[in-house]
C-alpha positions in Angstrom: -49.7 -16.7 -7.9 -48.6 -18.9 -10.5 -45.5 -21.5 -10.6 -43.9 -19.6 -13.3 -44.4 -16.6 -11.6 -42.1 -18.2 -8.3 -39.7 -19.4 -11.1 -39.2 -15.9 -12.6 -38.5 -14.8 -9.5 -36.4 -17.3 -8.3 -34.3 -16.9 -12.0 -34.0 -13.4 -11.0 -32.6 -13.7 -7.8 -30.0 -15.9 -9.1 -29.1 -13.2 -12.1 -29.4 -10.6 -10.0 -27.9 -11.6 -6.7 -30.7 -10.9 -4.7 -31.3 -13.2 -2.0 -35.2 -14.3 -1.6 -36.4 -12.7 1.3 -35.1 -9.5 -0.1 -37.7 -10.4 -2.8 -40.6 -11.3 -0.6 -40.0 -7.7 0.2 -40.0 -6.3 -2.7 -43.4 -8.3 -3.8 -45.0 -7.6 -0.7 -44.1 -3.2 -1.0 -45.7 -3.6 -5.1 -48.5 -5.3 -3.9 -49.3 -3.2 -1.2 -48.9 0.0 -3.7 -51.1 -1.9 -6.2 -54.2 -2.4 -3.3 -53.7 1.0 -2.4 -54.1 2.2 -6.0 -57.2 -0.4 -6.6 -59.3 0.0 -3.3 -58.4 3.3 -3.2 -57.6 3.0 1.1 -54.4 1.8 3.4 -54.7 -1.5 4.7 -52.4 -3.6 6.3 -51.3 -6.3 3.7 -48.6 -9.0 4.5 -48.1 -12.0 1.4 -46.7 -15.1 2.3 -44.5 -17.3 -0.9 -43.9 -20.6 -0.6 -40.9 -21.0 -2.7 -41.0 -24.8 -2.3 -44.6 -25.4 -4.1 -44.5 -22.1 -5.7 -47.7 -20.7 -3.9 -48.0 -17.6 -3.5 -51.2 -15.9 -0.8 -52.0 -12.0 -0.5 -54.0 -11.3 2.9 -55.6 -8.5 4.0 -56.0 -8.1 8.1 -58.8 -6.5 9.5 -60.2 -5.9 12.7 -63.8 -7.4 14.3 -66.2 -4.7 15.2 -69.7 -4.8 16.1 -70.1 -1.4 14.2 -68.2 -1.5 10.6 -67.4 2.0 9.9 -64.4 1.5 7.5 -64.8 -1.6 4.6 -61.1 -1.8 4.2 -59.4 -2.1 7.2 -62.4 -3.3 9.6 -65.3 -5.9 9.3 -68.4 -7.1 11.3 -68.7 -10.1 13.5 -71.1 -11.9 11.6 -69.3 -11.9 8.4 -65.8 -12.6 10.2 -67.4 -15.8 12.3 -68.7 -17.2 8.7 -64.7 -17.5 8.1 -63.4 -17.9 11.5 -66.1 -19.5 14.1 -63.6 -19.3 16.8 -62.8 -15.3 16.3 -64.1 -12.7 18.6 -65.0 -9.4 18.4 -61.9 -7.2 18.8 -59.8 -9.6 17.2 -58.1 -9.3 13.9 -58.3 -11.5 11.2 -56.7 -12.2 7.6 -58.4 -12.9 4.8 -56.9 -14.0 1.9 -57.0 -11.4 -1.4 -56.5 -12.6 -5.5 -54.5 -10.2 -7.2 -56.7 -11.2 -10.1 -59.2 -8.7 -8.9 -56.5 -5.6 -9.3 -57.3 -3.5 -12.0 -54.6 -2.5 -15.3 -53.7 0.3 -13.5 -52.7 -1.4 -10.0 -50.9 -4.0 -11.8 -48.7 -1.2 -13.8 -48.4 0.1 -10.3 -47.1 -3.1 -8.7 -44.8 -3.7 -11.8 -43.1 -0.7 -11.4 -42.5 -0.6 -7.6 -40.7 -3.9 -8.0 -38.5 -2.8 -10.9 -38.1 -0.1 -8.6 -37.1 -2.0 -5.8 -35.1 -4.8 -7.9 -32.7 -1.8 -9.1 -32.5 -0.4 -5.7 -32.0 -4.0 -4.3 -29.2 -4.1 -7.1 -27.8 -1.3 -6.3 -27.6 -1.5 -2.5 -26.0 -5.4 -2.7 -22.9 -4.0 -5.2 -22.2 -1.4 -2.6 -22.7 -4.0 0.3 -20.1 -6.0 -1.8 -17.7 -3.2 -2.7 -17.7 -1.0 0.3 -16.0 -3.9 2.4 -13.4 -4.3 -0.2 -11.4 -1.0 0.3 -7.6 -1.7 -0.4 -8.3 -4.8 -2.0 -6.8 -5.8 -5.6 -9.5 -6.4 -8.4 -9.1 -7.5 -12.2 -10.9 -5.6 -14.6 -10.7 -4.8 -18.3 -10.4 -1.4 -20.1 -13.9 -0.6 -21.3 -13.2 3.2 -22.6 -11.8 6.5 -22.3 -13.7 9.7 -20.7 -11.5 12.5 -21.8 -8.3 11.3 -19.5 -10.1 9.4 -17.1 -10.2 5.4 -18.1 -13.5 3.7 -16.8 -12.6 -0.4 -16.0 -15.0 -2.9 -16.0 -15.6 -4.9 -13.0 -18.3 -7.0 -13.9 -21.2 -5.8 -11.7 -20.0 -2.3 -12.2 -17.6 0.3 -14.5 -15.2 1.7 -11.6 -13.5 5.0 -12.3 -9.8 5.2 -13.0 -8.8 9.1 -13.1 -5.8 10.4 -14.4 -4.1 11.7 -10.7 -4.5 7.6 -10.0 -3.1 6.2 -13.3 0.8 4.6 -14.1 3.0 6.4 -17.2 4.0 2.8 -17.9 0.4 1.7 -18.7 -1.3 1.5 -22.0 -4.6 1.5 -21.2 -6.0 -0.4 -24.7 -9.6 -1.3 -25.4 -10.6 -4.7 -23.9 -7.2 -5.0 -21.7 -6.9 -7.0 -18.7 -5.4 -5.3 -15.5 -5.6 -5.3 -11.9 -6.3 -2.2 -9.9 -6.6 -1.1 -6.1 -9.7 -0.7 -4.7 -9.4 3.4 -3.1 -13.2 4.4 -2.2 -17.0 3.6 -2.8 -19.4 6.0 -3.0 -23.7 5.8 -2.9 -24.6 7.6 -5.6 -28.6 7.5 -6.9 -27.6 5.5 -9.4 -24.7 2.6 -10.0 -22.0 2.8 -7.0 -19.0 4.7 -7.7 -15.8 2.6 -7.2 -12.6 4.5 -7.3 -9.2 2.9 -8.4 -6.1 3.5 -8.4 -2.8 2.0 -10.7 -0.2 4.1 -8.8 -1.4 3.4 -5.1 1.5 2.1 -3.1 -1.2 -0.5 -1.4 -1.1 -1.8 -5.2 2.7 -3.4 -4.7 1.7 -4.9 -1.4 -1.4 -6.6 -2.5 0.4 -8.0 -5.5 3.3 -9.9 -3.2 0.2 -10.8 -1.0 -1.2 -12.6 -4.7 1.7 -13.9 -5.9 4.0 -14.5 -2.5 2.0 -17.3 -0.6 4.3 -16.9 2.4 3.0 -13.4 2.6 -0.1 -14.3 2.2 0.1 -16.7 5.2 1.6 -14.2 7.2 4.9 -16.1 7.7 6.3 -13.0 5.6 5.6 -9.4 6.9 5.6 -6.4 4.6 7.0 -3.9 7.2 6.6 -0.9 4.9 6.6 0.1 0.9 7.1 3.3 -0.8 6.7 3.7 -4.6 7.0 6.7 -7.5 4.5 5.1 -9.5 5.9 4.0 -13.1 9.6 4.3 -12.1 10.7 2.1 -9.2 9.5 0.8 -6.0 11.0 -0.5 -2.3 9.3 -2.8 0.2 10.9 -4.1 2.8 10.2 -7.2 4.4 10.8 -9.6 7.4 9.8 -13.5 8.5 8.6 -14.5 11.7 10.4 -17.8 11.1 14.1 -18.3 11.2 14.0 -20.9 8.5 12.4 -18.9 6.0 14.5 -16.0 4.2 12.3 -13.0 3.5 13.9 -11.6 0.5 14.3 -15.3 -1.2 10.7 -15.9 -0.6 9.6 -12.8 -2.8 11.7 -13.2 -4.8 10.6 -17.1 -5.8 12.4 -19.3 -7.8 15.1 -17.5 -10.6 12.9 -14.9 -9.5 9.8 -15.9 -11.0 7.2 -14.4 -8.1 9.1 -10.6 -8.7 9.1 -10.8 -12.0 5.2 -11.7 -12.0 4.6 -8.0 -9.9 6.8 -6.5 -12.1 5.0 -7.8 -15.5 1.3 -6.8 -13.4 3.1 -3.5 -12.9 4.4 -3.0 -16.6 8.0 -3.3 -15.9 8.5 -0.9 -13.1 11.7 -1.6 -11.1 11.4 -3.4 -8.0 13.8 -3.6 -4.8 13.4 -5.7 -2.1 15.1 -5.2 1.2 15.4 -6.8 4.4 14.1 -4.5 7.3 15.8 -4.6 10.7 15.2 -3.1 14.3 18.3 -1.6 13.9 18.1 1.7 12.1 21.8 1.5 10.9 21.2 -1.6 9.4 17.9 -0.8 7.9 18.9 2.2 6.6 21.6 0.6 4.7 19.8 -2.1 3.2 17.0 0.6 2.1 20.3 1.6 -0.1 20.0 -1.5 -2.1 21.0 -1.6 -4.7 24.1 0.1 -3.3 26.9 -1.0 -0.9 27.3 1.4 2.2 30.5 1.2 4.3 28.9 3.3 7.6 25.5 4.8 8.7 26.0 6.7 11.2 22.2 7.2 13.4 21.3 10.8 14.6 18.1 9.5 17.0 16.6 13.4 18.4 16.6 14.3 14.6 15.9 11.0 13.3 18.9 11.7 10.7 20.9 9.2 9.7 24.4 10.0 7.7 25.7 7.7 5.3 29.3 7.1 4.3 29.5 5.5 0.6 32.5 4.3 -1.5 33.7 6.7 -4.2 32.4 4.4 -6.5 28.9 3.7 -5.4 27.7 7.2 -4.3 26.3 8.0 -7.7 24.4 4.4 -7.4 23.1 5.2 -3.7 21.7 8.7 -4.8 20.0 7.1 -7.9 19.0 9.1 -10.7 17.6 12.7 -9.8 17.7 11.4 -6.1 15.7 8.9 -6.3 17.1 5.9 -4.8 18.1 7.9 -1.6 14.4 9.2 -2.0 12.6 6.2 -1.8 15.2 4.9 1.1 13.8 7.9 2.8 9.9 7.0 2.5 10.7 3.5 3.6 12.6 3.6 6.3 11.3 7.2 8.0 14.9 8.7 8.4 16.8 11.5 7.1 19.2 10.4 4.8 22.4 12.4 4.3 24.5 10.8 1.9 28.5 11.1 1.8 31.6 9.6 -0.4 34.4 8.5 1.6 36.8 11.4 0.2 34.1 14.1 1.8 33.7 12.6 4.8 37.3 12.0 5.1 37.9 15.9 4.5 35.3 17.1 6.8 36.8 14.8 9.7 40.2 15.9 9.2 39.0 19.6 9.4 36.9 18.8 12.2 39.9 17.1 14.0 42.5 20.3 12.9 39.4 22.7 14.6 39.2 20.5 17.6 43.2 20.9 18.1 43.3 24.5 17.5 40.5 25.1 19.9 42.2 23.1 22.4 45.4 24.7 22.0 47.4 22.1 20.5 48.2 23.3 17.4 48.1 27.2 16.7 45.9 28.7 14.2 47.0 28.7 10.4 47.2 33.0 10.6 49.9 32.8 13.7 51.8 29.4 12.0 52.6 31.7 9.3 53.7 34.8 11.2 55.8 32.2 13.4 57.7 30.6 9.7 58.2 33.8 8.8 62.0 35.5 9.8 61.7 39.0 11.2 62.2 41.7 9.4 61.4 39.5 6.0 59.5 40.4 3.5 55.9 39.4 5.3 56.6 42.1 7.7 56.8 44.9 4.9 53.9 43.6 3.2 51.8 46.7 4.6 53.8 48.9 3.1 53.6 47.0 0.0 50.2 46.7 -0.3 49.4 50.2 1.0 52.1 51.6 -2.1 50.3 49.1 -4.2 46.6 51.1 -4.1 45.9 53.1 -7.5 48.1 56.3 -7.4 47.5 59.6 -8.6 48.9 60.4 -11.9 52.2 63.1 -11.9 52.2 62.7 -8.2 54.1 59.4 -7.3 57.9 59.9 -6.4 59.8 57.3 -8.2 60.5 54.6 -6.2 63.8 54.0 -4.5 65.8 50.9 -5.3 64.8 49.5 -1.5 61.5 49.9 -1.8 61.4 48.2 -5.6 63.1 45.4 -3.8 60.3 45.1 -1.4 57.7 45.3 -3.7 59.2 42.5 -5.2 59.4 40.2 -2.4 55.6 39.1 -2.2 55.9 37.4 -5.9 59.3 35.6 -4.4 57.5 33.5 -2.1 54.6 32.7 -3.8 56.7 31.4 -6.6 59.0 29.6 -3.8 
């Protein structure tokens, strides 16, 4: 082989990414294929490239016999000792081949197994790269539309961005720079197909991870995140250091590191909260933006009911729920929300029930019959209602001038 020939391959490794040994392989398979297709018979073939001095050697082993009864893969021990004095018979020995002597049609062979190869080589090094990279953030730019799906090129390869995956808030124009979350990788027979995602919730944490270098280090935990992609999104975090304060840290400088997520994330609404061992607590600051007055914790259910100010229940609900919503997803608890008015009415009917059960206080029904003088108007009411019911026409005696007076008395005490 020829120095240019080392160099060509050498400058295709280096476009390609394909290490050299991987190459050696590849030349080794097309040569093999192109003796196979000159001599017409299988032999065992093996080259050896000296990438150093760019010297290439095809050799051929073949086994010492007294008897030759196949050319290709055996030869006699006369013609082996001419090349070898030392070899026996039994022994095998390697003798060196020029590709020169292939024919047209084993060199078209040998030039198609390696691009062959070089593509499948390609191929199985972008999968290698990608398939280890699941839940990782890449930048890519916005190469074109399919229908609603938007393809993103990666460099080495166009991943997939379909619609299920993709944020309201984004554009999506031609030759836009973005960064996208890394869902799958499939083999495919040709290019790997890398799926991505704009809406994943993994997409919020690996941006703080980017932008946050105290979460990057790990001083900074993201306990848990929970997103509706394109509308507003909740993490909530916690330092394994006293000295550092979670929330500040994310938050950066007049709130420069948020705003940078938020910007990546096309101005999607962002809440950070402190998490806490204590559910109380964590539900509450979940809440955030709101101010809570009590969480009260329900642990078989896993419930937790929240009393909120008059004035920031509508805040702690959010629009359409979905504040409370998101407080849900991030914490793991059943969130019951309450203004102080409601729960203040259900506890004073729950403490009335509790004293009429007990005996305390009697029951509103025998209150009134014990306010009521005897003989009144309450005890007549029967009759009054029961003279009330639709009569039958010609058939009802006039009333007497009593029982107009009793008739009467219901509308007295309702108006008193």
């Amino acid at each position: 082989m020829q120095m240019d020939f080392v160099q060509a391959l050498r400058d295709l490794g280096r476009e390609k990414d394909i290490p050299l040994n991987t190459l050696s392989e590849i030349i080794e398979v097309a040569l093999v294929s192109a003796y196979k297709r000159h001599f017409g018979a299988a032999s065992e073939i093996h080259v050896d490239i000296d990438w150093d001095s760019g010297q290439a050697a095809v050799f051929i082993r073949k086994r010492v016999v007294e008897h030759v009864e196949n050319p290709h893969t055996e030869m006699s021990l006369a013609e082996a000792r001419r090349l070898d004095p030392t070899v026996e018979e039994g022994e095998s020995l390697d003798i060196e081949v020029s590709p020169s002597e292939f024919g047209r049609i084993a060199a078209q062979t040998a030039k198609q197994v390696v691009a062959q190869r070089i593509r499948e080589a390609e191929r199985e090094i972008i999968y290698e790269e990608f398939s280890n990279r699941d839940g990782d953030v890449v930048t890519g730019v916005v190469q074109r539309r399919d229908g609603r799906t938007v393809l993103i090129d990666l460099g080495k390869v166009e991943a997939v961005l379909p619609a299920s995956e993709q944020s309201s808030l984004d554009s999506y124009r031609f030759g836009e720079r973005l960064k996208v979350y890394i869902l799958e990788v499939k083999r495919t027979t040709k290019t790997p197909r890398v799926l991505v995602s704009r809406s994943h919730p993994g997409l919020l944490r690996r941006l703080f991870e980017l932008e946050v270098p105290e979460v990057h280090d790990g001083v900074v935990e993201i306990k848990a995140q929970a997103r509706e992609s394109g509308a507003r999104s909740k993490i909530a975090v916690h330092s394994r250091q006293d000295n550092v304060d979670p929330v500040g840290a994310c938050v950066g400088h007049r709130g420069s590191r948020v705003q940078a997520v938020v910007d990546e994330l096309r101005g999607e609404k962002v809440d950070i909260v402190r998490w806490s061992d204590d559910p109380a607590r964590y539900v509450a600051s979940a809440l955030s933006p709101a101010k809570v007055s009590k969480v009260v914790i329900e642990e078989r259910s896993r419930s937790a009911t929240v009393i909120a100010p008059d004035n920031q229940l509508s805040l702690a609900i959010g629009r359409e729920g979905q504040n409370v919503r998101l407080a849900a997803r991030l914490t793991g608890w059943r969130i019951d929300i309450r203004s102080e008015a409601q729960a203040a009415e259900q506890a004073a009917a729950a403490a009335q029930a509790a004293a009429i059960e007990a005996g305390e206080v009697p029951a509103p029904e025998e209150a009134a019959d014990i306010a009521l003088p005897e003989g009144g108007a309450e005890a007549d009411a029967p009759e009054a209602s029961a003279s009330a019911e639709a009569p039958v026409a010609g058939t009802e005696p006039e009333p007497s001038e009593d029982e107009a007076a009793v008739e009467d008395a219901p509308q007295v005490v309702e108006e008193g």
